[in-house]
C-alpha positions in Angstrom: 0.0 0.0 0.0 1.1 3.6 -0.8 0.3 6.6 0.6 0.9 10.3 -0.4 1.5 13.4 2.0 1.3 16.9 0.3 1.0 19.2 3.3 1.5 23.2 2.7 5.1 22.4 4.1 5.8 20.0 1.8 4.4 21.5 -2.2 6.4 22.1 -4.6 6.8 26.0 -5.6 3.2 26.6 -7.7 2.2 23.0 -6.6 -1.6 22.3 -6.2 -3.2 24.0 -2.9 -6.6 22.1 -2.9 -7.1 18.4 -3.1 -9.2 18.8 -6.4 -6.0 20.4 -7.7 -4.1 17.7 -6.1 -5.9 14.8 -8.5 -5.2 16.4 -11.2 -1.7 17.2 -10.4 -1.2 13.4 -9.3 -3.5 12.2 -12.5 -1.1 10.1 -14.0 -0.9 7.9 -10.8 -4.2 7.8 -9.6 -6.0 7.9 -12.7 -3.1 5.2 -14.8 -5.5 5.9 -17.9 -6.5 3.0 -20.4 -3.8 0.8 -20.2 -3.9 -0.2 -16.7 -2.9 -3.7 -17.6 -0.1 -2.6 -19.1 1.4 -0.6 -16.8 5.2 -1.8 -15.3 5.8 1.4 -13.4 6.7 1.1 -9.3 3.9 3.4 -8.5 5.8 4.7 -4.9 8.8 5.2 -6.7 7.7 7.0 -9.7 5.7 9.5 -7.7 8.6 9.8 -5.4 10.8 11.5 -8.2 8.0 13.4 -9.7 7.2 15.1 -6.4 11.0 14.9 -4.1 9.1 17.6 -1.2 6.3 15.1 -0.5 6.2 12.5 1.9 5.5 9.0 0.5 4.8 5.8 2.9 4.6 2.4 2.0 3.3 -0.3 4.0 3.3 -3.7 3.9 2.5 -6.7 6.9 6.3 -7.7 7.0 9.6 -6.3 6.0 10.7 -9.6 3.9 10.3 -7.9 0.4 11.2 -4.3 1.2 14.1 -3.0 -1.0 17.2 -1.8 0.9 16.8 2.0 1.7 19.9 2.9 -0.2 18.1 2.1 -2.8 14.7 3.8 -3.2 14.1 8.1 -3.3 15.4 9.4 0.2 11.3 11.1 0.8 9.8 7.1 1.0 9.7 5.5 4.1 9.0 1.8 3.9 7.0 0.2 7.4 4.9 -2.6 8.4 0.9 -2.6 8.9 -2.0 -5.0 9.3 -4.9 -3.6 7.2 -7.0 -5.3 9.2 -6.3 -4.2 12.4 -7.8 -0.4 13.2 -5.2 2.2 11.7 -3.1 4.1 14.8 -4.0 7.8 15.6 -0.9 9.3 13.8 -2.0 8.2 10.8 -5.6 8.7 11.0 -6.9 11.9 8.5 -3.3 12.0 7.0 -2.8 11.4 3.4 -3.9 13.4 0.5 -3.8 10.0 -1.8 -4.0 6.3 -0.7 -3.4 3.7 -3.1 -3.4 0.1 -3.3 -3.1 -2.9 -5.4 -3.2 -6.9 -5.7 -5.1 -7.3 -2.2 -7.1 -10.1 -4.1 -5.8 -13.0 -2.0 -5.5 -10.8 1.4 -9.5 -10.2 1.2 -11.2 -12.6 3.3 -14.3 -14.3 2.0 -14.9 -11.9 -0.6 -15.6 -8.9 1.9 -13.6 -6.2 0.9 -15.6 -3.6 3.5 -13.3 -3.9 6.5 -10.2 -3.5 4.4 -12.0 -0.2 2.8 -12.7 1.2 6.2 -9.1 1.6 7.2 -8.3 2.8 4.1 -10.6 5.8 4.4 -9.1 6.5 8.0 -5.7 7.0 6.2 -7.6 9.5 4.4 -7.9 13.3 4.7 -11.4 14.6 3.8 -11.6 15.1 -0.3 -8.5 12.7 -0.2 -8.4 10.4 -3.0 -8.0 6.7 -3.1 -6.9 4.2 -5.8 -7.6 0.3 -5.9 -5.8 -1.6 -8.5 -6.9 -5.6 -8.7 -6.8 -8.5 -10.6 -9.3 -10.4 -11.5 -8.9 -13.7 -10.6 -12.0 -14.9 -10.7 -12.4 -13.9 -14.5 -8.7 -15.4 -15.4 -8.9 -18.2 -18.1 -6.2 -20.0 -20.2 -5.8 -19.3 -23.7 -3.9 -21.6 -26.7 -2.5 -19.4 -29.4 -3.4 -22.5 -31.6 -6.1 -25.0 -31.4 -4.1 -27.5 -32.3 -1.4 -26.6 -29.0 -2.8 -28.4 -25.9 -3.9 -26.7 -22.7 -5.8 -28.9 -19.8 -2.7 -29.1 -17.6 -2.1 -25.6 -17.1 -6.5 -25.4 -16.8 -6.3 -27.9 -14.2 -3.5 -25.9 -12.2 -5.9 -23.0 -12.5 -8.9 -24.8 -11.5 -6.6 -27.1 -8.5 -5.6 -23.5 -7.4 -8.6 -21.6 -7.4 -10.5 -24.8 -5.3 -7.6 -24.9 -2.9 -7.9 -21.0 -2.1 -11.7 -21.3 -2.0 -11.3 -24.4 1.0 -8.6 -23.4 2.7 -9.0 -19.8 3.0 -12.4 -19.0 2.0 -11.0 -17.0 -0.7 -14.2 -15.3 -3.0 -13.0 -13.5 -6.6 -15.9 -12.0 -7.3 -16.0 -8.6 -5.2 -13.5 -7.6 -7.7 -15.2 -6.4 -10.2 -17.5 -4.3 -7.8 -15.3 -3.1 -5.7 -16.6 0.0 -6.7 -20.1 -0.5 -6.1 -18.4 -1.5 -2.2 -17.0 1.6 -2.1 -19.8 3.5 -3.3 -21.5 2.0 0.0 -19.2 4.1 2.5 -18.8 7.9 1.3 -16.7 7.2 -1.7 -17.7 9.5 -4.7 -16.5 7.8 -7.7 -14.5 10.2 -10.0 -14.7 7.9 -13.3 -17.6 6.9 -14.8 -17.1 3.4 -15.2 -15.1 0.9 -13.8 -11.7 0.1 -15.8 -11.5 -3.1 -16.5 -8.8 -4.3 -19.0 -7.8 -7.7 -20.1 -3.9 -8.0 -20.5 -2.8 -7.5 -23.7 -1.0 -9.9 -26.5 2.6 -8.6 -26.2 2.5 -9.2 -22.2 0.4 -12.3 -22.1 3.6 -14.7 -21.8 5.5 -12.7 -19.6 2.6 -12.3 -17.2 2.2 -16.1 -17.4 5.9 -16.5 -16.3 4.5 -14.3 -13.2 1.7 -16.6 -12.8 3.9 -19.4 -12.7 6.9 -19.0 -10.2 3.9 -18.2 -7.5 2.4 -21.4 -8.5 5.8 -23.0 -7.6 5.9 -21.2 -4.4 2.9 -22.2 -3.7 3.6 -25.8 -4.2 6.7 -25.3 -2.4 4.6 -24.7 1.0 2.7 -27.7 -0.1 5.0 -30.0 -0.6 5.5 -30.0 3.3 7.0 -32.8 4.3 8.9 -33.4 1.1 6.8 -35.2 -1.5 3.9 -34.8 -0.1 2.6 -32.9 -3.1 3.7 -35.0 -5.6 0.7 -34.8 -8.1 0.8 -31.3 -8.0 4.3 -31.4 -9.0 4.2 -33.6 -12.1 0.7 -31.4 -13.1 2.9 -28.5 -12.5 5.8 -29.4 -14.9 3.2 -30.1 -17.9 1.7 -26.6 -17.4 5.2 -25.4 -17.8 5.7 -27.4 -20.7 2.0 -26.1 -22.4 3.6 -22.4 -21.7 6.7 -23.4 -23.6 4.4 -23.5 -26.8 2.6 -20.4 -25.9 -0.5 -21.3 -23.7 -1.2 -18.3 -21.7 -3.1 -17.4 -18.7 -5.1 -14.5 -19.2 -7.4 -11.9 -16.7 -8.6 -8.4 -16.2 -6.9 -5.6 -14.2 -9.6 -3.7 -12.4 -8.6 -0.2 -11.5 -11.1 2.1 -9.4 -10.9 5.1 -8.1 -12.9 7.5 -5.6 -12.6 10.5 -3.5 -13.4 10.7 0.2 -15.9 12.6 0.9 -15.2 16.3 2.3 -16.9 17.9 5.4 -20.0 19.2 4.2 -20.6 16.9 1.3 
């Protein structure tokens, strides 16, 4: 999760003064346009340069995959948080822009409400927020050929998908109305309609490759004690040999965003 401080102290000489000003300003970030799916930018980073007098926090629930601070912009500061737990008075009412992305296996049983509560608290009023997801629950596998087979790396889809849904409860299909969700708690939606993109041709293998080292990590926790998950194994290394001749797994990116409500409204 990222979130964006632009306090008086902080703007940049003829910087935006009111948060209406400050979504334009930011547009680029929080409004990534109509190829979300495409997009390969680190979205902390990025804004880090474009704006060096704004304070930018990242969160995540552990330190494990934080890069080392010698090498990210000297205004981020990287810490841990639960987003399920009720966000700490310092950091209630104090971002100008909160946004977020890939929470799709972190919301329990397809209830993304709690999560959006604590997102709002990070919030200053008229603050904006930005939810970028994929959808899962739409993903399918596609053959470039008819004649180039696919079930294996179907079956690993489908395997995966059941496993999530048993052990974990895990529900796709708030992701496509997550906006509606949001709609439900004070958000005022600044697009129209939701952006939902399917991810293009020219990415499709390299976002299979993606796809498929978590599937091995997965069935590294799985294979717990050693051999244990032996089927899922041999299922795994004819899905990788299907992607060799160019089967593909394929989804939509959802990307919504809304503005807090300010006081008054």
């Amino acid at each position: 999760m990222s979130c964006i401080l632009i306090s008086p102290s902080t703007k940049e000489p003829g910087s935006p003064t009111s948060h209406v000003e400050i979504g334009t300003s930011l547009s680029k970030y929080i409004f990534p346009g109509e190829r979300v799916a495409e997009s390969s930018s680190a979205w902390l980073v990025d804004a880090a340069r474009e704006y060096p007098r704004a304070q930018l926090d990242g969160f995540d629930l552990s330190t494990a995959q934080f890069p080392h601070t010698a090498w990210i912009p000297k205004n981020i500061n990287l810490s841990t948080m639960d987003i399920f737990k009720p966000v700490s008075d310092d950091l209630r009412g104090q971002y100008d822009v909160v946004h977020v992305g890939l929470l799709v296996f972190v919301v329990e049983k397809g209830d993304p409400l709690p999560i959006l509560d604590n997102l709002l608290a990070l919030l200053k009023p008229g603050g904006y927020l930005q939810w970028d997801d994929a959808d899962y629950g739409g993903s399918y596998v596609q053959s470039p050929d008819p004649s180039v087979p696919c079930a294996a790396l179907q079956e690993l889809k489908d395997k995966a998908h059941a496993l999530l849904e048993t052990k974990k409860g895990t529900d796709f299909r708030y992701v496509p109305n997550v906006s509606l969700d949001a709609g439900q708690i004070a958000m005022h939606a600044e697009n129209a309609n939701e952006h939902i993109k399917l991810v293009p041709d020219d990415l499709a293998h390299p976002w299979t490759m993606n796809h498929m080292m978590a599937a091995y990590e997965v069935i590294n926790v799985l294979d717990q004690p050693k051999g244990s998950a032996a089927d899922w194994w041999e299922l795994y290394g004819k899905a990788v040999g299907e992607t060799e001749q160019g089967v593909s797994m394929r989804m939509g990116m959802v990307s919504i965003i809304g503005r807090k409500a300010s006081q008054g409204e």
